[in-house]
ROLOMI-415694 format. One record per residue (C-alpha): x, y, z; chain; residue number from 1. Coordinates in steps of 0.25 Angstrom, whole numbers. Layout:
BEGIN
<atom <X,Y,Z>,"A",NUM>
...
! end
This chain:
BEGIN
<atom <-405,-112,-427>,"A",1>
<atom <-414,-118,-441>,"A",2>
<atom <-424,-114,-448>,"A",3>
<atom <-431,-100,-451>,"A",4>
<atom <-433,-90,-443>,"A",5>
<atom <-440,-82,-453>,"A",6>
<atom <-447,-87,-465>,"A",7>
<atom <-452,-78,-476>,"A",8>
<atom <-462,-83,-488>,"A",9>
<atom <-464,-75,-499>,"A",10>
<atom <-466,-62,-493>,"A",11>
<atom <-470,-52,-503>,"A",12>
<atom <-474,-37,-500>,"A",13>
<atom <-476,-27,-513>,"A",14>
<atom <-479,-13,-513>,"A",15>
<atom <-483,-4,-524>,"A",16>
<atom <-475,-5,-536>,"A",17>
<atom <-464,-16,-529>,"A",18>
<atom <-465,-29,-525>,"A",19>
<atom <-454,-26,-512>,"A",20>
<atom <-455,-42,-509>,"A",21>
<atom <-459,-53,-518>,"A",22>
<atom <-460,-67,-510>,"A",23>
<atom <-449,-65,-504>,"A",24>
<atom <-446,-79,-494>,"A",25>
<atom <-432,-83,-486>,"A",26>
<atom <-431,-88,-472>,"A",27>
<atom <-420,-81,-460>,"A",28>
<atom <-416,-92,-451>,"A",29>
<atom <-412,-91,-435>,"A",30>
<atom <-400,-88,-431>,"A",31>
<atom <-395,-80,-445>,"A",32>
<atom <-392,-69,-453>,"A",33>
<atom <-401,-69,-464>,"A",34>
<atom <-397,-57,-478>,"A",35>
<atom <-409,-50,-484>,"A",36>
<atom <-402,-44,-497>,"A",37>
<atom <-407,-37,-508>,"A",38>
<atom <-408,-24,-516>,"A",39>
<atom <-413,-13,-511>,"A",40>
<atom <-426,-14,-515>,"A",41>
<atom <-427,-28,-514>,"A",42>
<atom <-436,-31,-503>,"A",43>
<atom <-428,-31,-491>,"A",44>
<atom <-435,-20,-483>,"A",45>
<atom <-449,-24,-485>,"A",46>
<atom <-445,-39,-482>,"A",47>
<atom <-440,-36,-468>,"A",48>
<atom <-451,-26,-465>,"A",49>
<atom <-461,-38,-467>,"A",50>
<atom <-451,-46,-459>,"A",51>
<atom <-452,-35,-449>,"A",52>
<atom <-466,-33,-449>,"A",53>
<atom <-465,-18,-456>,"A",54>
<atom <-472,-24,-469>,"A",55>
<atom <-483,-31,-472>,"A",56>
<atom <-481,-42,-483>,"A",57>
<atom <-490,-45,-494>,"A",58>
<atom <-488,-60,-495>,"A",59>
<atom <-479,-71,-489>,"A",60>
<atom <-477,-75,-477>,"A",61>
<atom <-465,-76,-465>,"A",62>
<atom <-464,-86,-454>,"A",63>
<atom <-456,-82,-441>,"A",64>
<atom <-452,-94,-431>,"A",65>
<atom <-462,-102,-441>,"A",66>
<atom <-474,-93,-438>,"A",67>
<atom <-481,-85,-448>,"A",68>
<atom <-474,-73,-447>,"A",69>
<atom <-481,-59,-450>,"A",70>
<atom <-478,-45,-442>,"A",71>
<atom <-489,-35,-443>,"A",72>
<atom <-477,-26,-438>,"A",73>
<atom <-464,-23,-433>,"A",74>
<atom <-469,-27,-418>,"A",75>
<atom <-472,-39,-422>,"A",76>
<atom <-460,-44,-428>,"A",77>
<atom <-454,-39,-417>,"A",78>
<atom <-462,-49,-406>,"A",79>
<atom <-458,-61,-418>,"A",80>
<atom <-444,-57,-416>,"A",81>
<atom <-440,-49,-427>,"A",82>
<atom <-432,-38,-427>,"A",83>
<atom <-427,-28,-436>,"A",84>
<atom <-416,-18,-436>,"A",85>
<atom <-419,-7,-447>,"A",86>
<atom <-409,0,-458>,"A",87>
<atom <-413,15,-450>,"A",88>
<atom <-412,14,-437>,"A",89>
<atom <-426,19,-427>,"A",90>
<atom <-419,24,-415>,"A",91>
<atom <-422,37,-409>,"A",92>
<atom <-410,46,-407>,"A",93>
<atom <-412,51,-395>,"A",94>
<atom <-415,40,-386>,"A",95>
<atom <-406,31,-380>,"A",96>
<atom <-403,17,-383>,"A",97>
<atom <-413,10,-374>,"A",98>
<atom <-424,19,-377>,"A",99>
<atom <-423,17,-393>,"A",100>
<atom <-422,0,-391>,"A",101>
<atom <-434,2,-380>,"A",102>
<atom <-443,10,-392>,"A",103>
<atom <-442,-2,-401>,"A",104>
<atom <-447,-11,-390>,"A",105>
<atom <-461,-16,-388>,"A",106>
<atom <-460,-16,-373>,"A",107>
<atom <-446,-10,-368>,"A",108>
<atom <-444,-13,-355>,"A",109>
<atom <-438,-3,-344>,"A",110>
<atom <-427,5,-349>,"A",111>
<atom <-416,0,-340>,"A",112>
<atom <-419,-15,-344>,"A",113>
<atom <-419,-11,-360>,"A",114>
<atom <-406,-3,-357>,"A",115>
<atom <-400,-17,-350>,"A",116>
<atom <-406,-24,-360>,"A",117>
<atom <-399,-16,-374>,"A",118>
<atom <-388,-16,-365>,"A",119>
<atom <-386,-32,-362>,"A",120>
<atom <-390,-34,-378>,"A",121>
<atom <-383,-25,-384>,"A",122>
<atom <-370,-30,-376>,"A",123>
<atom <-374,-45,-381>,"A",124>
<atom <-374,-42,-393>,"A",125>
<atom <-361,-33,-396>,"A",126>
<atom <-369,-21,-400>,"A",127>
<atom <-368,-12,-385>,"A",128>
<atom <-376,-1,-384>,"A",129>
<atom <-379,8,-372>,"A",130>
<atom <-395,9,-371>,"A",131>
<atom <-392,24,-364>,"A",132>
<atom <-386,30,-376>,"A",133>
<atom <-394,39,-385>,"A",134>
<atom <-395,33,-399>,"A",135>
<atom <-391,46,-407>,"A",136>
<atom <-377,46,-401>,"A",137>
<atom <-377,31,-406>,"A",138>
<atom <-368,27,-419>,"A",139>
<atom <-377,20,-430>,"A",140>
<atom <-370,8,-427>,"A",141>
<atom <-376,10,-410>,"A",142>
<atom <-390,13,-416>,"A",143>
<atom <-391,0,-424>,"A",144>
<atom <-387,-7,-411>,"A",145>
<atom <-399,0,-405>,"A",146>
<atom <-408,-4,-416>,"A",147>
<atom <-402,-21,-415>,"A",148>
<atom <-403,-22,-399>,"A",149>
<atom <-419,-15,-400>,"A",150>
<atom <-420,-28,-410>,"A",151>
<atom <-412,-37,-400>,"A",152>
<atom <-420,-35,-387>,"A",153>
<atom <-431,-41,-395>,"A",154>
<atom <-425,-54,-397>,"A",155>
<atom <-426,-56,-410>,"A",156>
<atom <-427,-69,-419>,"A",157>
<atom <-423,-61,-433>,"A",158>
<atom <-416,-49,-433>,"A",159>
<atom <-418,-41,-447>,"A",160>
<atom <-407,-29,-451>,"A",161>
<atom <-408,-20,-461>,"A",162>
<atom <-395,-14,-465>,"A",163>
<atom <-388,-14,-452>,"A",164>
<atom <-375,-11,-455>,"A",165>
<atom <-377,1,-464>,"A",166>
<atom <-372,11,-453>,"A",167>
<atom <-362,3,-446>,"A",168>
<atom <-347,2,-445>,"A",169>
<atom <-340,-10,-450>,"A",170>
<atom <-337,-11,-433>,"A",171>
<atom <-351,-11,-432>,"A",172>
<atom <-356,-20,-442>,"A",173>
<atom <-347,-30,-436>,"A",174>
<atom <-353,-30,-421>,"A",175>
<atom <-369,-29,-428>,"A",176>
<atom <-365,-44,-436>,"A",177>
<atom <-358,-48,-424>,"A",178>
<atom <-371,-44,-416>,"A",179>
<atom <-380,-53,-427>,"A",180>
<atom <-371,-64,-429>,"A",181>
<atom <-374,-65,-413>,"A",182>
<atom <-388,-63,-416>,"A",183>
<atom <-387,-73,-426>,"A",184>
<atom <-382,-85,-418>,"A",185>
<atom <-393,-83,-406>,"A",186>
<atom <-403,-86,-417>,"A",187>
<atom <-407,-72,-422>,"A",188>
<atom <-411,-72,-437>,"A",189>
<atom <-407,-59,-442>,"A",190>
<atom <-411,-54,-458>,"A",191>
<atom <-399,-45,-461>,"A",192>
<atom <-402,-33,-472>,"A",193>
<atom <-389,-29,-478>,"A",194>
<atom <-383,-23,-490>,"A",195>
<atom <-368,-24,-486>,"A",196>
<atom <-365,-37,-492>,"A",197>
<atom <-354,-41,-487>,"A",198>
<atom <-360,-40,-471>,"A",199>
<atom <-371,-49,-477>,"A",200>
<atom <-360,-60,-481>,"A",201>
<atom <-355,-59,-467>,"A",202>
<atom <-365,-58,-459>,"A",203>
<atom <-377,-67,-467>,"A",204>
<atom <-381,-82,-466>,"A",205>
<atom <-391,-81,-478>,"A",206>
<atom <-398,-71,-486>,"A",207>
<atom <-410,-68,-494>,"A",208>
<atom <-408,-59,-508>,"A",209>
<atom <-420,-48,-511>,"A",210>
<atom <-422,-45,-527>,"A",211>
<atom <-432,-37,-530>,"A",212>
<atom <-442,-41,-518>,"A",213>
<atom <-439,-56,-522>,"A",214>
<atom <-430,-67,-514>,"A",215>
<atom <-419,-69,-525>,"A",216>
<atom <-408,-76,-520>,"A",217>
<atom <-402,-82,-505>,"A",218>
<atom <-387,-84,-502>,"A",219>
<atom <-377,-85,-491>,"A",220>
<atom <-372,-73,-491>,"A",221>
<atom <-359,-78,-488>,"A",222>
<atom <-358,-86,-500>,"A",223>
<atom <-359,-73,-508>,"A",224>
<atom <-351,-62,-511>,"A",225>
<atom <-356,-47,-508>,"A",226>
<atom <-357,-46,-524>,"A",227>
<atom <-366,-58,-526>,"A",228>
<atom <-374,-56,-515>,"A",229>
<atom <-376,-43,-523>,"A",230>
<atom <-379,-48,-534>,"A",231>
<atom <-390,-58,-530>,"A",232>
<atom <-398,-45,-522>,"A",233>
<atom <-397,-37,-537>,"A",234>
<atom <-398,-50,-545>,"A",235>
<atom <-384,-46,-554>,"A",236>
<atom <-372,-40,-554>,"A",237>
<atom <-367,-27,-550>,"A",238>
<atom <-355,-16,-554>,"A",239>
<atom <-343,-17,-545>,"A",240>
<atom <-341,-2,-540>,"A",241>
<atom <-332,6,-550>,"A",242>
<atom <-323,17,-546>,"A",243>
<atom <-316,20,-557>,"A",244>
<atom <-316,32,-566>,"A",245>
<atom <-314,43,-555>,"A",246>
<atom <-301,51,-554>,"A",247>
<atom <-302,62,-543>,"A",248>
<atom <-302,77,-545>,"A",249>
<atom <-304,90,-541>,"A",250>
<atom <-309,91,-525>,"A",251>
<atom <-323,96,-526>,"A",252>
<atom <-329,95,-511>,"A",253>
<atom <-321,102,-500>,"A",254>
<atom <-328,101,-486>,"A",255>
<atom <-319,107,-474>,"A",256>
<atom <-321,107,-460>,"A",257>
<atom <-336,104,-462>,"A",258>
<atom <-343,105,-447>,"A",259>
<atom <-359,102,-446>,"A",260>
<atom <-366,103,-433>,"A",261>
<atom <-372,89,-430>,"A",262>
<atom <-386,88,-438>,"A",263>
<atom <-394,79,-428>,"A",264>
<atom <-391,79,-413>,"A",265>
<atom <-385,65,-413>,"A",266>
<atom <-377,69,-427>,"A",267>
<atom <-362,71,-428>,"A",268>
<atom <-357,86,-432>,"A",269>
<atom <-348,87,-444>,"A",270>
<atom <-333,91,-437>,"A",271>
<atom <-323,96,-449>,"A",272>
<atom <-327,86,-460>,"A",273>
<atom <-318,90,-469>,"A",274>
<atom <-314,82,-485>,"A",275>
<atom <-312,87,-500>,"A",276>
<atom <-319,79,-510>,"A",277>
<atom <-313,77,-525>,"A",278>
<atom <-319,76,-540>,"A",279>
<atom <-321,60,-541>,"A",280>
<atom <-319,57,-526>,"A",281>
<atom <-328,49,-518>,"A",282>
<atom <-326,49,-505>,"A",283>
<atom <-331,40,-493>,"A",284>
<atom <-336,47,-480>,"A",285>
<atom <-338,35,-470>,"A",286>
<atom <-344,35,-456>,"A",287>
<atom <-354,29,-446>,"A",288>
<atom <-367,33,-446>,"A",289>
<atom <-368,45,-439>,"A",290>
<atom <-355,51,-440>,"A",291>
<atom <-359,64,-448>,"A",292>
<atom <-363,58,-460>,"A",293>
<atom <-376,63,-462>,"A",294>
<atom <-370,78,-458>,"A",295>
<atom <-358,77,-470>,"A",296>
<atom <-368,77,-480>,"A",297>
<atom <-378,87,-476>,"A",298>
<atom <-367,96,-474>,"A",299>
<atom <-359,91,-487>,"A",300>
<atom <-374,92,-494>,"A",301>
<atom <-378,104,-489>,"A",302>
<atom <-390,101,-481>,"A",303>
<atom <-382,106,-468>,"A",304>
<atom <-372,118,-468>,"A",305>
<atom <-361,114,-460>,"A",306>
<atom <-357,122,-449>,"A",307>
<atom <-342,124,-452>,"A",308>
<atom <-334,120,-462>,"A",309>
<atom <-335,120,-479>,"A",310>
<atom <-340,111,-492>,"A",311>
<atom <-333,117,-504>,"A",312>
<atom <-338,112,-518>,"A",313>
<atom <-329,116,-530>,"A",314>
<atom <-320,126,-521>,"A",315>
<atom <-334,133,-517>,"A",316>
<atom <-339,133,-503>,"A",317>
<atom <-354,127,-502>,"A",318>
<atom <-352,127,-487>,"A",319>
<atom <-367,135,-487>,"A",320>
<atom <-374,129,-499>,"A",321>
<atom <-386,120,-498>,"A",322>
<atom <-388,107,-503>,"A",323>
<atom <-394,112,-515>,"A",324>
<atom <-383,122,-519>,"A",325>
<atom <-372,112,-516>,"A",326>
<atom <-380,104,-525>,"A",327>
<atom <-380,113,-535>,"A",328>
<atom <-364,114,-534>,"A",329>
<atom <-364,98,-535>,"A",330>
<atom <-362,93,-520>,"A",331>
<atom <-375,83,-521>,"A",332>
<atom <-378,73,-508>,"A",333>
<atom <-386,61,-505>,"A",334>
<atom <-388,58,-491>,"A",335>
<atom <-389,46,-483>,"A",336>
<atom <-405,45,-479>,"A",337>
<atom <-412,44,-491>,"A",338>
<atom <-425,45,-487>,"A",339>
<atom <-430,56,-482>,"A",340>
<atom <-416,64,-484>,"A",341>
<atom <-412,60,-498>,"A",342>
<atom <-426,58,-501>,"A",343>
<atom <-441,61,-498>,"A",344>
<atom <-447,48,-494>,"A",345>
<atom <-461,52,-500>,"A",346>
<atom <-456,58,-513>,"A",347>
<atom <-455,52,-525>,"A",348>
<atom <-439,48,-533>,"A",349>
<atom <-445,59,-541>,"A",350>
<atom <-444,69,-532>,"A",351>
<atom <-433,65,-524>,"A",352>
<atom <-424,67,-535>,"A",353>
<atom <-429,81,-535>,"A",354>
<atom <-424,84,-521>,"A",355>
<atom <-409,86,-526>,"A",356>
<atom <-409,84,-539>,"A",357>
<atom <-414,98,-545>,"A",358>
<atom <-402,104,-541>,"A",359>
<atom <-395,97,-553>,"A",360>
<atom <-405,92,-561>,"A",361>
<atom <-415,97,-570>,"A",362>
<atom <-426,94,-561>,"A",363>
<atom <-433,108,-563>,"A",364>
<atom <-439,117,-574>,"A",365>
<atom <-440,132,-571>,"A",366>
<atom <-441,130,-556>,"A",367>
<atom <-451,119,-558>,"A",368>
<atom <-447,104,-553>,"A",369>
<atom <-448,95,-568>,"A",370>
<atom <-454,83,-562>,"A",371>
<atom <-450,76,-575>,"A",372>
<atom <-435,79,-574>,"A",373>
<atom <-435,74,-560>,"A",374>
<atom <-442,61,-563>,"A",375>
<atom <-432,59,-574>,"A",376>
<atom <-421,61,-563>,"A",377>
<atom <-426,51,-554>,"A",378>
<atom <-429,41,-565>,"A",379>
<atom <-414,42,-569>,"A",380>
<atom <-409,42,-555>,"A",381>
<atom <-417,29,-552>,"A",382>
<atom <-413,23,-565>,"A",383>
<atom <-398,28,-564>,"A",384>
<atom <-398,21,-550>,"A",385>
<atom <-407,10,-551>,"A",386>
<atom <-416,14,-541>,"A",387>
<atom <-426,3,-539>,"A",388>
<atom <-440,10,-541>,"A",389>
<atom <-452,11,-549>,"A",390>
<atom <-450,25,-553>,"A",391>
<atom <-446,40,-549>,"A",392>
<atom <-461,41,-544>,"A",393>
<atom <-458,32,-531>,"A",394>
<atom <-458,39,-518>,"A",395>
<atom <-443,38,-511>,"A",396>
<atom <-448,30,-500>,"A",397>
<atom <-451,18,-508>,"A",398>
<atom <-438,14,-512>,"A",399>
<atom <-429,6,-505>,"A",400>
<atom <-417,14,-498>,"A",401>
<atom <-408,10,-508>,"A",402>
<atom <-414,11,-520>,"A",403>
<atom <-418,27,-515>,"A",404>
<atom <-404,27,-512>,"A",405>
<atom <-399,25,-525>,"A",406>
<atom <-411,35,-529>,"A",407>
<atom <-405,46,-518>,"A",408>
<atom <-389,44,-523>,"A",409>
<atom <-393,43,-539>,"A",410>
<atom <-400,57,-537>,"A",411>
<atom <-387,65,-533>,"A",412>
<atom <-378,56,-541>,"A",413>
<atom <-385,59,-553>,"A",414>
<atom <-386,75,-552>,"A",415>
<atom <-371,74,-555>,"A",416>
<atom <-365,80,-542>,"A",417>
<atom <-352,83,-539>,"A",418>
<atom <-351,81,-526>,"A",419>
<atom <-361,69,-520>,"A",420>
<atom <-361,66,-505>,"A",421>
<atom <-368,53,-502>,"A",422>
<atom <-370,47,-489>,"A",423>
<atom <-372,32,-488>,"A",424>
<atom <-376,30,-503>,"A",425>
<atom <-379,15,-504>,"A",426>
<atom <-385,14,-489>,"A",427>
<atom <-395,3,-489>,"A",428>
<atom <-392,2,-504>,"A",429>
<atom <-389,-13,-510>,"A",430>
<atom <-377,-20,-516>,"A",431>
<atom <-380,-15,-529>,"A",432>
<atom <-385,-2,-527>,"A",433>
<atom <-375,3,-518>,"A",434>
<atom <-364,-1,-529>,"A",435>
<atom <-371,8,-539>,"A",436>
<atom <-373,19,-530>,"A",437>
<atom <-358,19,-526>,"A",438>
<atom <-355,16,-542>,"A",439>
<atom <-363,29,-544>,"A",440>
<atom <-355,35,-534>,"A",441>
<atom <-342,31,-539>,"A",442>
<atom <-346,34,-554>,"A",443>
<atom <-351,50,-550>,"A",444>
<atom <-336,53,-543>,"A",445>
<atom <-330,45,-554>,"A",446>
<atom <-340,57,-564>,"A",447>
<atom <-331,69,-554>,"A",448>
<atom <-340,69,-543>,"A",449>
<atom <-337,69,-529>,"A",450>
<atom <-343,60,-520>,"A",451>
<atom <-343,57,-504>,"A",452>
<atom <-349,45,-500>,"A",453>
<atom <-354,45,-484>,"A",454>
<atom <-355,32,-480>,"A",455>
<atom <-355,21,-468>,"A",456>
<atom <-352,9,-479>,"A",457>
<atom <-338,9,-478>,"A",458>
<atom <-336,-2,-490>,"A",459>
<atom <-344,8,-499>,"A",460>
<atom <-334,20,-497>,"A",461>
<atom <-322,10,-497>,"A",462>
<atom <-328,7,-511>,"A",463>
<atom <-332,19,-519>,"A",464>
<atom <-324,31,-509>,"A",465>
<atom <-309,36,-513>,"A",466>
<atom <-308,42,-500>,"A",467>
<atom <-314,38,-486>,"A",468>
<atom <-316,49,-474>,"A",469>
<atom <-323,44,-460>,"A",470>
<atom <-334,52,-455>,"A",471>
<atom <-333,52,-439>,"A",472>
<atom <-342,58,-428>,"A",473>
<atom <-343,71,-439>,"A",474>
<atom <-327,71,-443>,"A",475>
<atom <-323,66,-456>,"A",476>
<atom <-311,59,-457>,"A",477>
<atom <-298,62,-467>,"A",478>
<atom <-303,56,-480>,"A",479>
<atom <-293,44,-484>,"A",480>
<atom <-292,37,-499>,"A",481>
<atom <-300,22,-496>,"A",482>
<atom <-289,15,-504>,"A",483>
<atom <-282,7,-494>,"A",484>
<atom <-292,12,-483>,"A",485>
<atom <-295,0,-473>,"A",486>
<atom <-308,-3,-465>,"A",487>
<atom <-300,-2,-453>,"A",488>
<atom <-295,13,-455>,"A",489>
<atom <-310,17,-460>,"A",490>
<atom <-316,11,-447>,"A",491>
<atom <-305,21,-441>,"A",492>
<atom <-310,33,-447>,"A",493>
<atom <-324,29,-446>,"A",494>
<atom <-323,28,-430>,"A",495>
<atom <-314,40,-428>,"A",496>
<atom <-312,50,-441>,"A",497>
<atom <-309,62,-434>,"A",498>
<atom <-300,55,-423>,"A",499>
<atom <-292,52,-436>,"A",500>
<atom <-291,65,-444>,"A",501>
<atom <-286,69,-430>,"A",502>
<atom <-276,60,-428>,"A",503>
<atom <-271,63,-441>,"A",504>
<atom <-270,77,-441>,"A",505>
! end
C-alpha cells in the first residue's frame, strides 16, 4: 500500500510558559511502523493526544484517509479508526477479561460473542488470552495483551503505542513485534513511542525526531546506530557510562528471611528474601512487573514493617524503624510511581523536595520549614540533573515523566545516602537522561554508597550492577556476579528464581 495514511501540518499547541509543539508536520503511511523519538519533554505526548483526540491544537492541521481530520475526542478518533495503547494500563482489576475489553467499547455485544470474539483475535494474532480470567491474577505482559486486543476488535487503520515494552520480558517483547510486524503487513499503520533504541532499529521503517516541540531530524532507523539515533533526539553527544573508580568494602545492608504479607489482594507476599549488600556495591534486582517489586521496597524503606524476618544497617537492626528513622541512619529510597508516591501532583518542586529531604538537609530553622533553604535545594537538584523546567516554583504534574523522574532520583542522590534503593530509575526516561541517572548512580557507590537497582530493563542492570539476583513470585534468587552472566540464564532466573535457589540447595 502508498501514500499517507496520516498526514500532519504544522500542528502547534503551547501552554503557559512552553511551546510542547511548534509546527510540527510528518506523514505515517499504510501498512508501517512509523518512530516518534525525542527527549522527554519534547513533544511527544501532547502530539499523540491531538492524534488521539485528547488535546486540542492551536494551529495546523491533519488529514486522515485524505479528509480533514480533527477529533473533538477520544470517541471520535476511535470511529476514524484510530487506536491507542497507553504507557499505564486502564483495566480494572477485578473484572475479567471480557468485561474490561467490553468497558472500552461503544457498543459491546452479548458477552458470550465478546468472549468468542477476544478469543478468535487473540489466537490470530499470537497473544492468547482467556476472556474468563480475572485481570489482577494477569502478569503485565497478559494485561498489555488486554489493552492491544480492546484496540484490535476495533479495526483499526493506525495503531499508536506509547512505551509498550516497558514491563515486558525479552520473551515477550519478541511475541508483541511479532504480533505488529502481522499487524503491519494487513495494512495497519502503527506510530511506535519508544525509548529503547535498539527495539526501534528492529522493529521501525522510518521515524520522526522531536527536539524541543520542533521536527528536527527523520532517518531509517536502520541506518543508524542506537548512539546516533541518540544523538539526533538531544542534538550532540553524550558520556559512555563509566564504572570505574569503585573498589568494594565493608557489607552495610543485611536483609534475612524477610517475609511481607501481600500489600494489594492481587500482589505477591515476600517469602525469605534474603541478600547482604557492600560499601561500593550495586546490585541489580530484576523481575516482571508484579513479582514483589513494589513490596521489596516499602519494606527495605520502611513504609511497611515486614512480617518476619530483619533489615540490619551497620550491624544494627532497623527491622521496626520507619522511613524517616531509616532515613536518618542513611537507608534513602525512590520508588517506582512518581506521581502521586514519590511526588504530590499538585505541589510545587519546592515542596516536593521537602517530602524527604528534611531528614538530611538543612530544610528547617528552629522547627520552622525555611522555605528559602528548600528552594535552594530543589534549584540545585534541578540544576545537578538537568531537569527541564522553568523553575522550583512549577507544580509536579507539569513535567514530563522523565524529567520528574530525574527530579525524584536527584533528591535522594543528593542527600548523600548510604544506602539508596531505586526501583525502575530511568522508566520512561530518554537516551540521554537514563545515561546520566545511571552515571549518578554509578558515581554515588563509586563515593562508598550502597545501591540496589530494582528494575525490568535488563540491559540497564547488565550495565551498571556487579551483582544480579531475580525477583520471582516474592522469592529472590541467589545473587550472581553479571560478568560472564548470559540472557539465557537470567530469563532462567526471572521465570523461576526460587525453583533454582531450590534446586541448589
Amino acid at each position: 500500500m502508498t501514500g499517507s495514511l496520516l498526514k500532519i501540518e504544522g500542528l502547534t499547541k503551547a501552554y503557559p510558559g512552553v511551546v510542547a509543539n511548534d509546527g510540527v508536520g510528518f506523514e505515517v503511511a499504510p501498512g508501517k511502523v512509523h518512530a516518534l523519538l525525542g527527549e522527554n519533554g519534547a513533544g511527544k505526548s501532547t502530539l499523540v493526544k491531538m492524534i488521539y483526540g485528547l488535546v486540542k491544537p492551536d494551529a495546523g492541521q491533519m488529514t486522515f484517509l485524505g479528509t480533514p481530520y480533527t477529533p473533538a475526542e477520544p470517541r471520535a478518533a476511535r470511529a476514524a479508526g484510530v487506536a491507542m495503547v497507553f504507557q499505564h494500563f486502564s483495566l480494572f482489576e477485578a473484572l475479567n477479561v471480557a468485561e474490561n475489553v467490553a468497558l472500552g467499547m461503544e457498543n459491546p455485544p452479548p458477552m458470550r460473542d465478546l468472549a468468542e470474539r477476544i478469543r478468535a483475535i487473540s489466537t490470530a494474532y499470537g497473544l492468547p488470552l482467556d476472556p474468563a480470567r480475572i485481570v489482577g491474577d494477569l502478569s503485565a505482559g497478559e494485561r498489555q495483551r488486554v489493552e492491544i486486543i480492546r484496540c484490535l476488535l476495533q479495526d483499526p487503520k493506525l495503531l499508536i503505542m506509547d512505551e509498550p515494552t516497558s514491563v515486558l520480558t525479552p520473551q515477550e517483547v519478541e511475541i508483541l513485534f511479532h504480533t505488529l510486524r502481522k499487524l503491519a503487513a494487513e495494512g495497519t499503520a502503527i506510530l511506535y513511542i519508544s525509548h529503547k533504541l535498539e527495539e526501534i532499529r528492529s522493529l521501525c521503517d522510518g521515524a520522526t525526531i522531536l527536539r524541543g516541540g520542533k521536527v528536527v531530524a527523520s532517518c531509517m532507523p536502520r541506518e543508524k546506530s542506537a548512539r546516533e539515533l541518540a544523538e539526533l533526539m538531544v542534538g550532540g553527544e553524550f558520556a559512555a557510562t563509566d564504572r570505574a573508580g569503585r573498589k568494594s568494602g565493608a557489607v552495610i545492608l543485611e536483609v534475612a528471611r524477610l517475609n511481607l504479607p501481600p500489600m494489594t489482594q492481587f500482589g505477591p507476599a515476600l517469602k525469605e528474601v534474603s541478600f547482604t549488600l557492600a560499601a561500593g556495591e550495586v546490585l541489580g534486582i530484576g523481575g516482571v512487573a508484579g513479582n514483589g517489586q513494589e513490596e521489596l521496597l516499602a519494606t527495605l524503606s520502611g513504609e511497611r514493617p515486614s512480617g518476619a524476618g530483619t533489615v540490619t544497617l551497620h550491624e544494627q537492626d532497623i527491622s521496626d524503624l520507619g522511613p524517616n528513622d531509616r532515613r536518618r541512619l542513611g537507608l534513602l529510597a525512590a520508588p517506582e510511581e512518581r506521581l502521586g508516591h514519590a511526588a504530590v501532583p499538585n505541589l510545587s518542586l519546592t515542596e516536593n523536595a521537602i517530602l524527604t529531604g528534611t531528614v538530611r538537609r538543612p530544610l528547617t530553622r528552629n522547627g520552622f520549614l525555611n522555605m528559602g533553604a528548600a528552594r535552594r535545594f530543589a534549584e540545585e537538584i534541578i540544576k545537578g540533573f538537568d531537569v527541564r523546567t522553568p523553575g522550583p516554583h512549577v507544580a509536579a504534574r507539569a513535567l514530563s515523566g522523565g524529567n520528574l523522574q530525574k527530579f525524584v532520583i536527584g533528591r535522594e542522590v543528593l542527600q548523600a545516602p548510604e544506602v539508596l534503593v531505586v526501583n525502575q530509575p530511568t522508566w520512561g526516561v530518554d537516551a540521554a537522561a537514563a545515561a546520566a541517572i545511571r552515571q549518578a548512580l554509578l558515581d554515588l557507590a563509586a563515593k562508598g554508597a550502597a545501591v540496589i537497582v530494582i528494575s525490568q530493563d535488563l540491559d540497564e542492570l547488565m550495565e551498571i550492577a556487579d551483582r544480579f539476583c531475580a525477583l520471582n513470585e516474592g522469592r529472590l534468587s541467589e545473587p550472581r556476579p553479571t560478568e560472564g552472566l548470559t540472557m539465557e540464564e537470567i530469563g532462567l532466573m526471572l521465570g523461576g528464581a526460587h525453583g533454582m535457589q531450590e534446586a541448589a540447595l
